[in-house]
C-alpha positions in Angstrom: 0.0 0.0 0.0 1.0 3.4 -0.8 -0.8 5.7 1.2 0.5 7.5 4.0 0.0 5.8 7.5 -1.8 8.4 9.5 -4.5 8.4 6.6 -5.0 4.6 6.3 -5.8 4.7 10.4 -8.1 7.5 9.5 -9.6 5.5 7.2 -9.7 2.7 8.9 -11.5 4.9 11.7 -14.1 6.1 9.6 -15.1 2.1 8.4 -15.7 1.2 11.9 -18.3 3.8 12.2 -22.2 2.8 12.3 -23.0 5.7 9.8 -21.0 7.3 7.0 -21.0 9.1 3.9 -17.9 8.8 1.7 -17.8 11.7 -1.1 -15.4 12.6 -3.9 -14.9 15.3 -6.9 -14.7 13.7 -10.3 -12.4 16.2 -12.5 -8.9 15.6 -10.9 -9.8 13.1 -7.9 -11.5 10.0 -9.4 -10.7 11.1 -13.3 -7.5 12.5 -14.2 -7.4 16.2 -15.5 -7.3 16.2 -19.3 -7.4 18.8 -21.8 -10.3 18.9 -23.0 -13.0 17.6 -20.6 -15.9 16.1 -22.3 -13.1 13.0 -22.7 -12.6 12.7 -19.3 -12.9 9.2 -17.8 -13.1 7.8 -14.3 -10.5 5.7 -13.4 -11.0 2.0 -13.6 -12.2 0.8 -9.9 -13.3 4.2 -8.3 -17.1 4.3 -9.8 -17.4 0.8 -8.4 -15.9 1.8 -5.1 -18.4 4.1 -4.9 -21.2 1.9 -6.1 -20.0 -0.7 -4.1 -20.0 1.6 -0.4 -23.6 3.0 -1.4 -24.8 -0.5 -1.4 -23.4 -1.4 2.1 -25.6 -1.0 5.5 -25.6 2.0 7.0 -23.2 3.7 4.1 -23.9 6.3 1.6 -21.7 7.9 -1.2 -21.8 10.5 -3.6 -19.7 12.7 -6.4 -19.7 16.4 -5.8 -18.8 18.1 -8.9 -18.8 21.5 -10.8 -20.2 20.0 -13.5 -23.7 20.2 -14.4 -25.7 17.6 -13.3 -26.5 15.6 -16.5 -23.1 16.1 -17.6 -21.8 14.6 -14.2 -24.7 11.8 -14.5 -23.4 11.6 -18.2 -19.5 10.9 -17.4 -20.1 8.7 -13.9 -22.5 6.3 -15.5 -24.4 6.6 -12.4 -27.8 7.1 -13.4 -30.2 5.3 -11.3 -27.1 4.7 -8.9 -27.4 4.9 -5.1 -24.9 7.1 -5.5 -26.2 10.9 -5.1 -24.9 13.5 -7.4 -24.0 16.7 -6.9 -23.9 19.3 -9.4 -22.6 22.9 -10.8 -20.8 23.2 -7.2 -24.3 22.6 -5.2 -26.8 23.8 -6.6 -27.9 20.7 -8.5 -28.2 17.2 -6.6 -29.9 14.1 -8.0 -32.3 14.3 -5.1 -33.8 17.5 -6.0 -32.7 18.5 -9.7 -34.9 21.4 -10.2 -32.7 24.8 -10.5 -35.7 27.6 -10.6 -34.1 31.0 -11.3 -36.4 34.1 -11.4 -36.7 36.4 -14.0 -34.1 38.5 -12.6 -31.4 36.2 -12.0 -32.4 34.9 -15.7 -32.1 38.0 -17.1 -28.5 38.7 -14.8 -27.0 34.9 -16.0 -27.8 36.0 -19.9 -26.5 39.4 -19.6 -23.1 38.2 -18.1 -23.1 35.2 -20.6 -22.9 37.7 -23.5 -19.8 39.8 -21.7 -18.0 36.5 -21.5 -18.2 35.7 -25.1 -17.3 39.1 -26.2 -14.3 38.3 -23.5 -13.6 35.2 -25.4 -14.1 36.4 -28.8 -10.7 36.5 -30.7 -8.3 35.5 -28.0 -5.7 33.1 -28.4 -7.3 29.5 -29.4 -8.2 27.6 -26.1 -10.6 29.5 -24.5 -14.2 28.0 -24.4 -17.8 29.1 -22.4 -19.5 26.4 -21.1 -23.2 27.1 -20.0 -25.1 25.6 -17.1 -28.7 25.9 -15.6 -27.6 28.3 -13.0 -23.9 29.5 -14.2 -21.5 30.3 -17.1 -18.5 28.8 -17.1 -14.9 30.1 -18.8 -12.7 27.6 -19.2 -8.4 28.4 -20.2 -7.2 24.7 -19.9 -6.6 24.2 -23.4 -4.7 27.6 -24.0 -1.4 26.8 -24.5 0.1 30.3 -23.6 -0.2 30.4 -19.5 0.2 33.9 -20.0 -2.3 35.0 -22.5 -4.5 32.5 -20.2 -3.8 34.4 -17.2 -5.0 37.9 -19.3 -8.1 36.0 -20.3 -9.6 34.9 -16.5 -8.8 38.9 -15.3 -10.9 40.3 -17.7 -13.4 37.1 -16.9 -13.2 38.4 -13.5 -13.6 42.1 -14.6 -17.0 41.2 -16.1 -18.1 39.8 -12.6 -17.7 43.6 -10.9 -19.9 44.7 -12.7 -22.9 43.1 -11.5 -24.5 42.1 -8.5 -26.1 39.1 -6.9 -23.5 36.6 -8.8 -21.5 34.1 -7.2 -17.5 33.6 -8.4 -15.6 30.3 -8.7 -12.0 31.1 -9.8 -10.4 27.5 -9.8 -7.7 25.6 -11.7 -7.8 27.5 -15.3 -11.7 28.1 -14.7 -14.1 31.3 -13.8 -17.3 30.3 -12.8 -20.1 33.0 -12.7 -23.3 31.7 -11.0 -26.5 33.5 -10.1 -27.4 31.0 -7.6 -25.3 30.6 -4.1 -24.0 27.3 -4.0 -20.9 25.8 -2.5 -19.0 22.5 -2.2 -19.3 22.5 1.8 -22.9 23.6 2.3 -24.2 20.6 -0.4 -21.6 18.0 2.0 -23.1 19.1 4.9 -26.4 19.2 3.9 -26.2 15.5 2.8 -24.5 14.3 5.7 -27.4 15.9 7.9 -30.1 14.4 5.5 -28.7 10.7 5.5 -27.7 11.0 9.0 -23.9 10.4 9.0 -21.5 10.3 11.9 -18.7 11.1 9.7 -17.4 12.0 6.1 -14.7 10.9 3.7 -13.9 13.6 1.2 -11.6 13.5 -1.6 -11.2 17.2 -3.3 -8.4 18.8 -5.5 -9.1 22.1 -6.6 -10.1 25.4 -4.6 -13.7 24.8 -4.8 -13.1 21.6 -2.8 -11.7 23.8 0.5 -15.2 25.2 0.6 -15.9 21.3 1.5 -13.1 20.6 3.6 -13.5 23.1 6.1 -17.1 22.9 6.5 -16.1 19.3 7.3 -15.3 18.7 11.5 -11.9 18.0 12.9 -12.6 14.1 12.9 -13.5 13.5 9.1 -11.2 12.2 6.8 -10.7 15.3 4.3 -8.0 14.4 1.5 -6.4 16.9 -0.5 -5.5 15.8 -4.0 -2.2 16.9 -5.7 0.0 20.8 -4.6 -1.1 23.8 -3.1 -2.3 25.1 0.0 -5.8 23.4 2.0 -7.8 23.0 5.0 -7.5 19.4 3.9 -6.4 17.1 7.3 -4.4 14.9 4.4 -2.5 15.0 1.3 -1.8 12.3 -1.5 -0.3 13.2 -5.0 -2.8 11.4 -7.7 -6.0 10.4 -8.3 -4.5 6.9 -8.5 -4.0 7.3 -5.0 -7.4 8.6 -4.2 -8.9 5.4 -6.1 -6.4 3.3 -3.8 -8.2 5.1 -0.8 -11.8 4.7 -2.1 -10.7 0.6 -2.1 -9.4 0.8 1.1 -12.5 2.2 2.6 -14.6 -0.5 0.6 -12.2 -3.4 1.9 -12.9 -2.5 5.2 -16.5 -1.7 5.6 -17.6 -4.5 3.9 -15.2 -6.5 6.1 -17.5 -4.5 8.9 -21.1 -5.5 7.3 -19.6 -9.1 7.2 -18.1 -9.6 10.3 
């Protein structure tokens, strides 16, 4: 096993508990960042992990994602799944999937969808809108030039002062601009309360995954995915290492529902 010590007794912790709920991102945690994301795939295992824990006594799971929620649905494969899913950072989730925006907040999410294409239109190739129930989404992954990439997501950002009521995401090459409040922590914590859960396994890479890991108490297991700084309790470097925990955390509850 590869995984540091101090998390595998956290984990092992967590299995012995009557009541979980064991939660991951998809983009960067259980699939591997690519360029361009519709092709992104789940590594082999980690859907089944999932799958497999949901079906367990007392044991519930779930991907939290940015994505929309059909995309999400879409990519997982989990439709009709006992795993819940979680979309557009919160403020989709496939027990409620209704996003009703009022005319104002319509009318606020078209306006600002219209300044990001003009902020798009003719930069370097690479930059891309993506659109979402609730949000608008500009994306600088594929732009080769860090630089010119860098240029691009200020004057994304630029766009966002001048309006009010929206809600900014600035992750990993990404501005998100949504006109409905939503974060990663308040959906977690909201599921956790609804399914009754003593405590949470969370697996996040990117800034929108703190929101999650500090809403989180001192006593879950929150695992931070690759560099930079985080509220995370523990660290591994790849997704290959998150799907090694997801496993791990199988292995031993069912070892608990069998025993």
């Amino acid at each position: 096993m590869t995984l540091p010590p101090d998390l595998v007794a956290a984990l092992d912790q967590l299995a012995a508990r009557q009541r979980v709920l064991v939660a991951s991102d998809f983009d960067g945690v259980l699939a591997p960042l690519v360029l361009d994301p519709s092709q992104s795939r789940a590594l082999p295992g980690t859907i089944e992990a999932l799958e497999g824990l949901a079906a367990l006594p007392g044991t519930h799971a779930a991907v939290v994602s940015g994505r929309d929620l059909d995309t999400l649905t879409s990519l997982t494969g989990l439709a009709d799944s006992a795993v819940t899913r979680i979309g557009t950072h919160g403020a989709q989730t496939s027990r409620a999937t209704a996003v009703d925006l009022t005319p104002e907040q319509q009318e606020t999410l078209e306006r600002v969808t219209r300044e990001l294409e003009t902020v798009a239109e003719g930069r370097p190739e690479g930059v891309y809108l993506e659109t979402k129930p609730s949000a608008v989404v500009l994306h600088t992954r594929r732009m080769p030039d860090r630089e010119a990439a860098d240029a691009v997501e200020a004057a994304a950002l630029e766009v966002t002062t001048r309006h009010t009521g929206l809600h900014v995401l600035h992750g990993k090459q990404v501005v998100e601009v949504g006109v409905v409040r939503a974060d990663k922590g308040t959906a977690l914590v909201a599921l956790r309360d609804e399914v009754g859960a003593e405590a949470v396994a969370y697996f996040g890479d990117d800034v929108t995954d703190e929101d999650a890991f500090r809403a989180l108490g001192p006593d879950d297991v929150t695992v931070k995915v690759g560099d930079g700084e985080t509220a995370a309790r523990f660290r591994v470097e790849h997704p290959e290492d998150a799907a090694e925990a997801l496993t791990h955390l199988l292995e031993r509850r069912t070892s608990r529902s069998s025993g």
